[in-house]
Each structure stands twice: as structure tokens, then as C-alpha cells.
C-alpha positions in Angstrom: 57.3 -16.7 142.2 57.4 -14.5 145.7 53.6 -13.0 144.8 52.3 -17.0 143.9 53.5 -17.5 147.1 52.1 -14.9 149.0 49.2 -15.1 147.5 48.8 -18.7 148.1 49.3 -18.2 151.5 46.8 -15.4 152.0 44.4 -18.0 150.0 45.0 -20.6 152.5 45.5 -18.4 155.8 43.3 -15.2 154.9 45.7 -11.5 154.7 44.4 -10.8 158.1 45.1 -13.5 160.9 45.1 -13.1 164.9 47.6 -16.1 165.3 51.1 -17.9 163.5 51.2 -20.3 161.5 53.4 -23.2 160.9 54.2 -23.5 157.1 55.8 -26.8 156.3 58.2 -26.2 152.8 57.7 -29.0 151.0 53.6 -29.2 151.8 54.0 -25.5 150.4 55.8 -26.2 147.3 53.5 -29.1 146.4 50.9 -26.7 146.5 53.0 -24.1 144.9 53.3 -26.7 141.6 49.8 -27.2 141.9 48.8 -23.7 140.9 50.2 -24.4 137.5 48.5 -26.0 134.9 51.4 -28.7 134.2 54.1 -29.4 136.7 56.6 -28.4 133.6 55.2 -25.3 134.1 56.8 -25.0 137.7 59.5 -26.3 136.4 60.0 -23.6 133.0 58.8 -21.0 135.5 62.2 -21.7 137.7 61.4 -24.3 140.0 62.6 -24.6 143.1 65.4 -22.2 142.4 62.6 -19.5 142.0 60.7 -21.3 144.4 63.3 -20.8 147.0 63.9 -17.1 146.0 60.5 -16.3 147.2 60.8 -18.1 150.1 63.9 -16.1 151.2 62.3 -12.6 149.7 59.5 -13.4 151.9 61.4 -14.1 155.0 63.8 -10.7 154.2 60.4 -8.6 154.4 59.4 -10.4 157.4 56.6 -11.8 156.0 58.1 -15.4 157.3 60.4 -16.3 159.8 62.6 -19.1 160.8 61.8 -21.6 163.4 64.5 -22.1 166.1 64.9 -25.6 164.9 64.5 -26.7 161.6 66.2 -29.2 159.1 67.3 -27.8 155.5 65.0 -28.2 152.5 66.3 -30.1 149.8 69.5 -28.5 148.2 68.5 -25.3 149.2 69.6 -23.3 152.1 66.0 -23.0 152.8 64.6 -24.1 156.2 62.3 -27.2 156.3 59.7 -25.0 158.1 58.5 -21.1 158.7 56.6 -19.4 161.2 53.8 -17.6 159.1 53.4 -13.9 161.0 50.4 -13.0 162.3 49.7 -9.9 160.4 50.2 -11.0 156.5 50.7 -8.0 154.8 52.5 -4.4 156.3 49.5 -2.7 155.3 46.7 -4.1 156.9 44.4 -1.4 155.3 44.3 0.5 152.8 44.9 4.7 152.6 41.5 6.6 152.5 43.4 9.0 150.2 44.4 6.2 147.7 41.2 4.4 147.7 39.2 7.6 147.2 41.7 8.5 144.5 40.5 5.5 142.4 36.7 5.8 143.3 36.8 9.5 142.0 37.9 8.1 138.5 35.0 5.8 138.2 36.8 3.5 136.8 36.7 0.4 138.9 34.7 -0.1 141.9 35.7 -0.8 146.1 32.4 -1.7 147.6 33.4 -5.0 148.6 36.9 -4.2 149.7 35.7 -1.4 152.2 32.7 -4.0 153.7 35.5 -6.9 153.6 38.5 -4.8 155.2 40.5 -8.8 156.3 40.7 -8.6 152.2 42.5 -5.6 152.2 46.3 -7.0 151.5 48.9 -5.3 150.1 49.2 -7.9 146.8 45.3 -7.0 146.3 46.0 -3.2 146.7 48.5 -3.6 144.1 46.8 -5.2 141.4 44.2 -2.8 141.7 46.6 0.1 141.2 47.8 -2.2 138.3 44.0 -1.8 136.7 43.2 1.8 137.8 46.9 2.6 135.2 45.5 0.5 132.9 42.2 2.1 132.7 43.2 5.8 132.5 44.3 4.9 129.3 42.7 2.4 127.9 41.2 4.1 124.8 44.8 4.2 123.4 45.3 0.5 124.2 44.7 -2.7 122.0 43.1 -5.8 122.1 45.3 -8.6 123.1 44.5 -12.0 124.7 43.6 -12.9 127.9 46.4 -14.4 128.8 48.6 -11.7 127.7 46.9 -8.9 129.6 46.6 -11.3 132.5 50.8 -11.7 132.3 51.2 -7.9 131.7 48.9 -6.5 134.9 49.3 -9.3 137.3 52.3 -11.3 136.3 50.7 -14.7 136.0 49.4 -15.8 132.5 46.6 -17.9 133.5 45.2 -16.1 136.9 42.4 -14.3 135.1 41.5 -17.7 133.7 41.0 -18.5 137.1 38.0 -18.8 139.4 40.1 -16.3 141.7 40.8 -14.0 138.5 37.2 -14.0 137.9 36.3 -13.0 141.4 38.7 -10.5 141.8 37.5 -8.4 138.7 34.0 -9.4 139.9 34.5 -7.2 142.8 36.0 -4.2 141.5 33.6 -4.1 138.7 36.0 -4.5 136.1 35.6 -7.1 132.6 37.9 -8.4 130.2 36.9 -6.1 127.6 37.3 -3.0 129.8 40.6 -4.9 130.1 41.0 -4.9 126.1 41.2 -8.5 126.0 39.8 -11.6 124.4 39.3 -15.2 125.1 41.3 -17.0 122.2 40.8 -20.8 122.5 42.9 -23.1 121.2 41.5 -25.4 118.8 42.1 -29.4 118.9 43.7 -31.6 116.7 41.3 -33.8 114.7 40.9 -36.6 111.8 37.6 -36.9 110.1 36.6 -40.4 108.3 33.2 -39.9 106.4 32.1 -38.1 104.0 28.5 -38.3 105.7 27.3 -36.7 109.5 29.9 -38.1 112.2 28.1 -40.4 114.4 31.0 -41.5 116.6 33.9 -39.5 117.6 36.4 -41.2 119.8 38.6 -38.6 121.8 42.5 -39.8 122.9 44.2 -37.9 126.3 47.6 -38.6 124.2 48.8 -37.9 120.6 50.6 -41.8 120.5 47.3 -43.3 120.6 45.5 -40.7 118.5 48.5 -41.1 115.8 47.6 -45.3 116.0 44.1 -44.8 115.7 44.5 -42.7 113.0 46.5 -44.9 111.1 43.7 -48.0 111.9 40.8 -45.5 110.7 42.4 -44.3 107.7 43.2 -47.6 106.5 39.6 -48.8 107.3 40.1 -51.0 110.5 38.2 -50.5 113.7 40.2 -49.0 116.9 39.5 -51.7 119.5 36.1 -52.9 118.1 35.0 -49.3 118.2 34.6 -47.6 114.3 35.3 -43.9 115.0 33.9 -41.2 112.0 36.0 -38.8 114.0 39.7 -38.8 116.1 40.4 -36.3 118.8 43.5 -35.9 119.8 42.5 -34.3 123.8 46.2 -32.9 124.9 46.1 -33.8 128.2 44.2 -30.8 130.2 43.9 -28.8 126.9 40.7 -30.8 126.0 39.0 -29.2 128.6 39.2 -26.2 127.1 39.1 -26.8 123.3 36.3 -29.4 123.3 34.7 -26.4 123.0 35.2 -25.9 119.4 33.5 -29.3 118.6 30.0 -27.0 119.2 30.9 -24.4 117.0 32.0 -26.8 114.1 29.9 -28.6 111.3 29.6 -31.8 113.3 26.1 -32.2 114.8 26.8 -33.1 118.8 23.2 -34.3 119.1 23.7 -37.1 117.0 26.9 -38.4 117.6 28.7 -40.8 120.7 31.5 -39.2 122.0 34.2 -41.5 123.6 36.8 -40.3 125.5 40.4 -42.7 126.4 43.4 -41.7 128.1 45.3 -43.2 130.9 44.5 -45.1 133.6 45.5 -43.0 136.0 44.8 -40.0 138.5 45.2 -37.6 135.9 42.9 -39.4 133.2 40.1 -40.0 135.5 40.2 -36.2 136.3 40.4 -34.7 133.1 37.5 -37.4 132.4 35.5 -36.1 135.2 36.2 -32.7 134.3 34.6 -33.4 130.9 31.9 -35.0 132.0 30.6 -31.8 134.3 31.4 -29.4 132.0 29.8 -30.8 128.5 26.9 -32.3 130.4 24.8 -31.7 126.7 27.1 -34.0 125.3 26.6 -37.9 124.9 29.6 -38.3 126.4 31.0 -41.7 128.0 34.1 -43.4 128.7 35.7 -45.9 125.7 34.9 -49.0 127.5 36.0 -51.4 125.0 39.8 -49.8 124.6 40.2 -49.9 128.6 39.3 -53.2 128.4 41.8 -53.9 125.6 44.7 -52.3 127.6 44.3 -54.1 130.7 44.4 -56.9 129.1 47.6 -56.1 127.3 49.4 -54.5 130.3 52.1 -56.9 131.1 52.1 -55.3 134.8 50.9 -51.7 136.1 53.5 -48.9 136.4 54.4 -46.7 139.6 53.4 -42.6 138.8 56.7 -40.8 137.4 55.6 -37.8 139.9 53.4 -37.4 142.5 50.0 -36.9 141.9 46.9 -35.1 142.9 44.4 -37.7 144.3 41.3 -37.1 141.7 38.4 -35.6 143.2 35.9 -37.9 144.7 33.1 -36.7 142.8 35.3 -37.2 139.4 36.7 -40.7 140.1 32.6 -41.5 141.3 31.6 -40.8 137.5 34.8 -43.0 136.2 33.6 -45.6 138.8 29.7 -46.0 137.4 31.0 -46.4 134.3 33.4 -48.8 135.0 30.6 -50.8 136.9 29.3 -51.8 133.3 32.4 -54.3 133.1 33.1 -56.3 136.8 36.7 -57.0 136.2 37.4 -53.4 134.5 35.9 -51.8 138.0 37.7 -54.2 140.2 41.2 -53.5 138.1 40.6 -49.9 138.6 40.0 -50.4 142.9 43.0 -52.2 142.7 45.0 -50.0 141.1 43.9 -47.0 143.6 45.0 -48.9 146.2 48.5 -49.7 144.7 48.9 -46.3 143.5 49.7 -47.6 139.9 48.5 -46.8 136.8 48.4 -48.0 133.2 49.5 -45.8 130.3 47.5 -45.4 126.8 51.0 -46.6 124.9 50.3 -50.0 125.8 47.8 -50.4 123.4 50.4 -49.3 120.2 49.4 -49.4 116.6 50.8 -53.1 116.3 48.9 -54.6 119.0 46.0 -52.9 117.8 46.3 -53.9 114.2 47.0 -57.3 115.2 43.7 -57.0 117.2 42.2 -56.7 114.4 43.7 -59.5 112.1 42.6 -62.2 115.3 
């Protein structure tokens, strides 16, 4: 948890800075839970217990100090706020005799490091060591996945996933296969309906919804007026990622209407977004017709179990166009913004939707 921190932090405030800073805790460990995937994942990787531990490791090497007056954090015995140092690492560049040590191997390359020397922190310096081991023996190494390698050399599963992952081996030259390792995606849960070509596949953010839909389809009803050939079952975030797998597979993308549900929320509208800009060859929209259905069945709108990320502008802009098709579904969504409320997916359970149906 200390090197996510730090390395937040040298993010934010560069490795190489001519004045303090004033680093507020609890601004830090929102940003902190952010860099994981799913704020469970804070929480399985320690939390604030771990969370705190850096903090205080940090401080011990100087790296932070406490200001003269400050409240306690939470339960911890941590300060509420820190003075961040001006210099950000203890070696504020690197040795000559190290880095020519690794350029005579040929292994990886410095170029940008020795043009870039504010980049030259001690958390950089040691992943690069990390890679320059790695390499020298690489031939007797196997394949594993990227996550894997990425835990092993850099103690974060996801960071080479990440843009900053990507950039970072970028710049020394390095690639996941000189890395020995592989991209393994994760493939989604599905439910086809037809024995001919799938014309309309109707994707659900959560499994509830997907298992109802299922249960409509399979025993020949329509899902909110909509008649899906094929269920999705997204995962949240995962769909991102695994929506992928719909290309490589036997269903023909360039004939059929992709749908996509999930809550009315931050979170759905993001993922949705995220979709959107990614599978922009798709003939992808938003399942009018079900948002529709579960705004109408909502007996009231529901406060956010934990604080969320706003959704980008740009994301909620694409959720907003297409909500312009339906007036009152636009105007519901504005207002919901504004109340900071949201509607989940399990309003719209397999009973209401079945009696849908029989209406």
C-alpha cells in the first residue's frame, strides 16, 4: 500500500517539486480507493489499516511530515493532514554507474529518463532494476499472465493494465512478451435463444436482471417489450473488458442491435460511456424501453451505499442524447443528478416483469 501511495503522489505532485505540499488524508484515500478497480478491492487489499501503514511508513522515511496542528483521521492515529516534502524521493537522480550498468546489457532502454531527469524517482529506479533481473534471465522463465507478472515485478496486479503501466514500459523499451506474459481475457457470461443469426443481444450490468431475463426468454416472453436472441450478463466493469469476446465468437456484430441496461446511477452511466467509446463499430445503444419500465416501477429513488465518482462529462453526455429520445426519461435522469440518487436494476425483478407481460 506505501508504493500506491507514493506513487500516487508523485502522479499528482511530479518526484521532483521546488515547494510543500498540503496533503489532506481523507481527499488522499478517496483517491487511494480509486486506483482500484472495485472499492472491495481497497478493502481485500487492507483498507485503511494498510492504508494507514503507508501513511506512517511514509512519514518514518520522511517522505511526509506532520503539520503542527491537525485533527486525527478516523480511528487511526493518523493525522488529518501532512506536509508533502519538497524533494519526493532521497534520490533525486539516478547513479551514472547503475544506469550505465543496465544500458551495457541492452536489455531495456533510458533515453527518456536521462532527457526527463524530474522523472527520475526512487519507485521508478526500482521497478526498472525489477525488469533489468527479470531480463537477464528470461530465457529460463515461462509465460504467465499479465496480471501475474505485473503482481510479481511491480506488486500491483493490474498496473501494467494501466495507461501508466503501458507508458512506463513504453519508455524503457520493454513489451509484455519480453516480460513472458500474456493478455488472458475473461470471457462473459451469456444465454443464446435462436437457432438462426442473433439479431438482438440485450446486455445486463447485473447477474439479478440477466438471471430474470433469462428466465422471460427461455420461456418465450419478451424482456420489457424488447425480444433478445442473446443475454449478456456485463459484471459491472468486467464488460469492458470481455465484450471483447463477442468479436471473436460466431455471432455476426454487423447485423445485430446491441442493448446495454444496468443501473441508474454514476457507475452505469460510466461503464455505459465507456462502452460506447471503446466498441464504436458496434450498433450499440442504451435499452430504452427497460429504463423506461424501471422508473416507472421505482416506488422512490435510493441514496448511493458509497460515495461515488461523478461520471465523466463526456460519458454522462452520450447517456444524456440517448435519453433525449424519451422527455420524461431525460428529465428523471437531471433530476436524479441533482438529488444524488439513483435507481437499481432489481427493481424490475422477474415478477414484475412477467406480469408485464401478462397486462
Amino acid at each position: 500500500m506505501k508504493d500506491r501511495i507514493l506513487k500516487e503522489l508523485e502522479r499528482k505532485y511530479k518526484s521532483v517539486r521546488k515547494s510543500r505540499h498540503k496533503i489532506l488524508v481523507d481527499r488522499l484515500e478517496k483517491e487511494i480507493i480509486s486506483t482500484f478497480e472495485y472499492s472491495s478491492d481497497y478493502v481485500d487489499a487492507g483498507g485503511l489499516t494498510k492504508f494507514a501503514a503507508g501513511i506512517v511508513q511514509l512519514v518514518a522515511e520522511g517522505y511526509l511530515t506532520p503539520l503542527a496542528t491537525s485533527k486525527q483521521y478516523k480511528t487511526t492515529r493518523l493525522n488529518s493532514a501532512y506536509w508533502l516534502c519538497e524533494t519526493a524521493s532521497s534520490l533525486t537522480s539516478w547513479s551514472e554507474a547503475d544506469m550505465l550498468r543496465v544500458l551495457d546489457s541492452r536489455l531495456l532502454k533510458l533515453d527518456y529518463y536521462k532527457n526527463h531527469p524530474e522523472e527520475q524517482s526512487e519507485l521508478i529506479w526500482s521497478y526498472i532494476e525489477r525488469v533489468y533481473n527479470f531480463l537477464r534471465t528470461a530465457n529460463d522463465r515461462m509465460y504467465v499472465t499479465r496480471e501475474e507478472r505485473s503482481l510479481e515485478l511491480f506488486d500491483q496486479e493490474k498496473w501494467l493494465s494501466e495507461d501508466e503501466g503501458y507508458q512506463f514500459l513504453s519508455r524503457i523499451g520493454v513489451t509484455l512478451d519480453s516480460l513472458k506474459a500474456v493478455i488472458v481475457r475473461e470471457l462473459f457470461e451469456s444465454y443464446i435463444h435462436t437457432q438462426g443469426p442473433v439479431r438482438c443481444i440485450l446486455i445486463s450490468e447485473n447477474h439479478s436482471f440477466y438471471d430474470s431475463a433469462k428466465r422471460l426468454v427461455q420461456q418465450g416472453k419478451p424482456v420489457c417489450g424488447i425480444t433478445p436472441d442473446m443475454l449478456i450478463y456485463g459484471e459491472g466493469w468486467k464488460i469492458v473488458r470481455s465484450l471483447l469476446y463477442l468479436q471473436e465468437s460466431k455471432v455476426d456484430t454487423s447485423q445485430a442491435e446491441i442493448l446495454y441496461v444496468g443501473d441508474t446511477d454514476k457507475t452505469g452511466w460510466d461503464i455505459y460511456g465507456n462502452l460506447k467509446l471503446k466498441y464504436t463499430g458496434l450498433n450499440l445503444h442504451l435499452a430504452l424501453p427497460v429504463y423506461i419500465q424501471m422508473i416507472g416501477h421505482a416506488k422512490n429513488s435510493y441514496t448511493y451505499l458509497k460515495e461515488q465518482q461523478p461520471c465523466p462529462p463526456f460519458h454522462l453526455e452520450i447517456v444524456t442524447q440517448e435519453f433525449a429520445e424519451e422527455p420524461d426519461l431525460l428529465a428523471f435522469l437531471m433530476q436524479l443528478l441533482a438529488e444524488n440518487r439513483r435507481i437499481p436494476q432489481e427493481v424490475l425483478n422477474y415478477e414484475v416483469m412477467a406480469r408485464l407481460e401478462e397486462a
